[in-house]
C-alpha positions as CSV (number, residue, x, y, z in Angstrom):
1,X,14.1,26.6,6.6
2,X,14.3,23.4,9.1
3,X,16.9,23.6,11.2
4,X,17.4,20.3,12.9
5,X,16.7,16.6,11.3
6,X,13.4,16.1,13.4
7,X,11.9,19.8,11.7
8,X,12.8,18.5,8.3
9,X,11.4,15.3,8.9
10,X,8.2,16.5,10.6
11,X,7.7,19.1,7.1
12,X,7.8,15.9,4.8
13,X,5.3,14.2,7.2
14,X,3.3,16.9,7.1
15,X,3.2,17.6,3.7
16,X,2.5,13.8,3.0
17,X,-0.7,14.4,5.3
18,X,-1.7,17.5,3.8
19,X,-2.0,15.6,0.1
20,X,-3.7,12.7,1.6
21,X,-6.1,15.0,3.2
22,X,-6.7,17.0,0.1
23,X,-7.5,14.0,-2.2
24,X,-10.3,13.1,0.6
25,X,-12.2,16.5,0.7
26,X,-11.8,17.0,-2.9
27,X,-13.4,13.2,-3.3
28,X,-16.3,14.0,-0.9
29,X,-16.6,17.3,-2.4
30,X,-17.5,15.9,-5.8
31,X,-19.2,13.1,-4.7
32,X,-21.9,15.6,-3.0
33,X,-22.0,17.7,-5.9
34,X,-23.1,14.7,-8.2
35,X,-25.3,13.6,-5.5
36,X,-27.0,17.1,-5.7
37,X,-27.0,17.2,-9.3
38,X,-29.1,13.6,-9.1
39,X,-31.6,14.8,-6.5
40,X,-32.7,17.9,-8.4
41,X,-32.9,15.5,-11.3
42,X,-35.1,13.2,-9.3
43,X,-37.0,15.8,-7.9
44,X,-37.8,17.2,-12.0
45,X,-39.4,14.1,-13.2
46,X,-39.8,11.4,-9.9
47,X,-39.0,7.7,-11.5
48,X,-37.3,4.4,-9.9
49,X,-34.6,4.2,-11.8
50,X,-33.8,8.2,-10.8
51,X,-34.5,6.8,-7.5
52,X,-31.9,4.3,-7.4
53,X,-29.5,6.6,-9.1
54,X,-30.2,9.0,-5.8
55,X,-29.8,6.5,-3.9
56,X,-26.6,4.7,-5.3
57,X,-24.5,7.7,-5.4
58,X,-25.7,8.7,-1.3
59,X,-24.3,5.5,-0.3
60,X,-21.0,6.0,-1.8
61,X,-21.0,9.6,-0.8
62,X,-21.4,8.4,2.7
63,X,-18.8,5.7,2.4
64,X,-16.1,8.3,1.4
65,X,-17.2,10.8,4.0
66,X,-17.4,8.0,6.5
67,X,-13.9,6.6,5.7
68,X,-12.2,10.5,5.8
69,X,-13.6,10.5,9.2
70,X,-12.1,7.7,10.3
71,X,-8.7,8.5,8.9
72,X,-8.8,11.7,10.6
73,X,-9.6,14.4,8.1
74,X,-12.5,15.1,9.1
75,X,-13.9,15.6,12.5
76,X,-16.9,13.0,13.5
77,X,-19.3,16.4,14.2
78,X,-18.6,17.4,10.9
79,X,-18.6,14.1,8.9
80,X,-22.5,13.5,10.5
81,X,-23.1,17.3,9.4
82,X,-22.0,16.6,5.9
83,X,-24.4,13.3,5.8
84,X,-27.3,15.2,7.6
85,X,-27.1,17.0,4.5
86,X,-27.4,14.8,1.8
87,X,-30.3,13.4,3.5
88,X,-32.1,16.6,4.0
89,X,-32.2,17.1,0.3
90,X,-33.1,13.8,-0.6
91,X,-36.1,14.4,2.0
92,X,-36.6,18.0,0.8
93,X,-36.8,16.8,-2.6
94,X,-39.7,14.4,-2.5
95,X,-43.2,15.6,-1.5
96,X,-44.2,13.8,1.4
97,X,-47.3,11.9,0.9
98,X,-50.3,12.7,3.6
């Protein structure tokens, strides 16, 4: 246990940040995860409105990851990483045409 006022206060802080953090990477986690889910759909039977499905959920999968970077829980390497990813698959997904 915390021995002096500043060690107790700096556990609540942290604690505090370790919640606030979790609710991010858990939101960006599932956010990818349905983004996933909608690109292999889109890739099964190609259509518009699977299109703008795809397409809907990767710009609010980059907002969150955006906005966790710049609250600090995650790095700026690893939030581009993360987005690099989601576009990769979205490019992966759909033949390109020649």
């Amino acid at each position: 246990m915390a021995n002096s006022k500043s060690a107790l206060k700096r556990i609540d802080i942290n604690e505090r940040n370790r919640m606030r953090n979790k609710t991010y990477k858990s939101a960006v986690k599932t956010l990818m995860k349905k983004y996933f889910l909608a690109v292999e759909a889109y890739a099964s039977a190609p259509s518009d409105e699977q299109l703008q499905t795809v397409q809907s959920s990767m710009s609010i999968a980059y907002s969150k990851i955006d906005k966790a970077v710049k609250r600090g829980v995650y790095h700026k390497n690893n939030g581009a990483r993360k987005k690099a990813r989601l576009a990769r698959a979205l490019k992966n997904a759909v033949p390109q045409a020649s």
